[in-house]
C-alpha positions in Angstrom: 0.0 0.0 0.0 1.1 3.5 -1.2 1.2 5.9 1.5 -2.2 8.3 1.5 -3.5 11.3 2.8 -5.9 9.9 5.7 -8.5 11.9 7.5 -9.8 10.2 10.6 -11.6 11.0 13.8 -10.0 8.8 16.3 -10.5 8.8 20.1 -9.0 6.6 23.3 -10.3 3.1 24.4 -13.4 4.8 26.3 -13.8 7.2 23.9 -13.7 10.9 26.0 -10.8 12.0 24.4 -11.3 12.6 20.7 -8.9 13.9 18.3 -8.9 14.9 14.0 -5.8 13.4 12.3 -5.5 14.4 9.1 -2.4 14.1 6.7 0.0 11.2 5.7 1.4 8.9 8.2 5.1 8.9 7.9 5.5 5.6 9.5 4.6 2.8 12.1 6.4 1.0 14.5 5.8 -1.2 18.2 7.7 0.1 20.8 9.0 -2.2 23.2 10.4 0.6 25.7 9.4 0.5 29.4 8.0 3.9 29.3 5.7 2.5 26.5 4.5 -1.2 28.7 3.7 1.4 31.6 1.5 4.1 29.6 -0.2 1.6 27.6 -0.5 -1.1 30.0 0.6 -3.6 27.1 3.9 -5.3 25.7 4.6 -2.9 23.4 3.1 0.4 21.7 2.0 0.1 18.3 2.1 3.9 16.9 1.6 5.3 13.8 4.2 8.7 13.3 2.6 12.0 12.1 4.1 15.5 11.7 2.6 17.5 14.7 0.3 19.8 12.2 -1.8 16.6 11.5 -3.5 16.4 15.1 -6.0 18.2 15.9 -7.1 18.5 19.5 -10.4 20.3 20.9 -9.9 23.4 22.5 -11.2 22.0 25.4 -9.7 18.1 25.9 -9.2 15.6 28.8 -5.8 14.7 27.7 -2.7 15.0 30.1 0.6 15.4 29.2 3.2 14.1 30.7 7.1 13.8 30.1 9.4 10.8 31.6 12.1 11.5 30.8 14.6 14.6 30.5 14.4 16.7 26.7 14.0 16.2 24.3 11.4 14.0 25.3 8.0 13.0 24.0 5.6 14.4 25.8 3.1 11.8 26.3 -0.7 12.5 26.4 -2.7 10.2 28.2 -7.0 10.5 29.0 -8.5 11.7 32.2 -11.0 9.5 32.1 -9.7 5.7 31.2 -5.8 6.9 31.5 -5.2 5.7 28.3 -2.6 7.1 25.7 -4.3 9.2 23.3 -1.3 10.9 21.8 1.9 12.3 22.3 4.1 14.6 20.4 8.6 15.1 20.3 9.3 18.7 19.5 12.4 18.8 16.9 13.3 21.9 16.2 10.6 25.6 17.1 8.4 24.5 14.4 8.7 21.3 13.7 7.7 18.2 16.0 6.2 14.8 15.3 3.0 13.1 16.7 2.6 9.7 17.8 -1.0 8.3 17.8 -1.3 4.5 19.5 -2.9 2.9 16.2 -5.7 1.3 18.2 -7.2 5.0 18.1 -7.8 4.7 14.7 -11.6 3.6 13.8 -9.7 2.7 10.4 -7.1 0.8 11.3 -6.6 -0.8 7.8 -6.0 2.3 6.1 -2.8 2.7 8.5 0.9 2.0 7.0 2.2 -1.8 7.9 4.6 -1.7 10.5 8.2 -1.9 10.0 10.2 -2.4 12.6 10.2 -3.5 16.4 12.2 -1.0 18.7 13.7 -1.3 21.7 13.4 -5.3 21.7 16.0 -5.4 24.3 12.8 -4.5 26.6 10.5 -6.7 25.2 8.4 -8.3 27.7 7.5 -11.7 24.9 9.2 -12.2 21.7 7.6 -11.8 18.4 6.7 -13.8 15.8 6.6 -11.9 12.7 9.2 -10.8 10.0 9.5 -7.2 11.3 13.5 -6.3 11.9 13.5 -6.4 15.7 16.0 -3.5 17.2 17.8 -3.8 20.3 19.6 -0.7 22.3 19.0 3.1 23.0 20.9 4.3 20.1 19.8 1.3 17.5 16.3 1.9 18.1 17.0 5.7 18.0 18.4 6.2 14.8 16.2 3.2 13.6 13.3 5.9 14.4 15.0 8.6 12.6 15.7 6.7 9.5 11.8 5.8 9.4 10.7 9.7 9.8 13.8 10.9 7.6 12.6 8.1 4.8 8.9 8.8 5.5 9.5 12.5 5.3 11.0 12.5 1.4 9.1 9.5 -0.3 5.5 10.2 -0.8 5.4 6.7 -2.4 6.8 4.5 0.1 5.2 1.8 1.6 5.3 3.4 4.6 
């Protein structure tokens, strides 16, 4: 599957926070981080990478950010109601940052790119079983993410 525009209305597991996304995905990936099993209560996080300008919050939200770590960070956007991730955004530069939506928040999940890669799989809570390149490390599953976003970014025909 090409990579398309999508336009979705997409909301957490309970369904009181709602979101727009609207734009091309620049890519997916399951995240095996700790940070990840904690916020989404799960294994891994399977996310779908946006540039920042595709979400659209409601002026008035339940969402809660949070960051774990030090900056850059991603600061992490959970419900108020169900606790939930709903979506989080990485600021790269004064104008420029990326979103991350769990895909699950997608009505439309089909229309999403495939996966391609697992990262952080040193933290991986069960191994698994698909053909996905599997990432282990900080700094391998770092620049693994910013080849995916810098590959996403230039090829409007991917398969992203």
């Amino acid at each position: 599957m090409s990579r398309q525009l999508l336009s979705q209305s997409c909301a957490c597991s309970c369904g009181e926070s709602r979101f727009a996304v609207s734009g091309m995905p620049i890519t997916r990936l399951l995240c095996h981080c700790t940070i990840c099993q904690s916020v989404c209560k799960q294994p891994f996080a399977d996310v779908t990478a946006w540039w920042g300008g595709a979400i659209t919050l409601p002026e008035r939200h339940n969402v809660q950010f949070k960051k774990y770590r030090a900056p850059p960070a991603l600061r992490r956007g959970t419900c108020g109601s169900c606790g939930m991730p709903v979506v989080g955004f990485l600021r790269l530069a004064p104008f420029l940052r990326l979103a991350f939506v769990p895909s699950a928040n997608f009505p439309d999940q089909a229309a999403l790119p495939k996966p391609k890669a697992h990262i952080f799989y040193h933290r991986r809570l069960t191994d698994a079983s698909d053909n996905l390149p599997k990432v282990s490390g900080y700094w391998p599953s770092e620049l693994t993410v910013t080849k995916l976003v810098m590959g996403g970014m230039f090829d409007a025909t991917s398969n992203a």
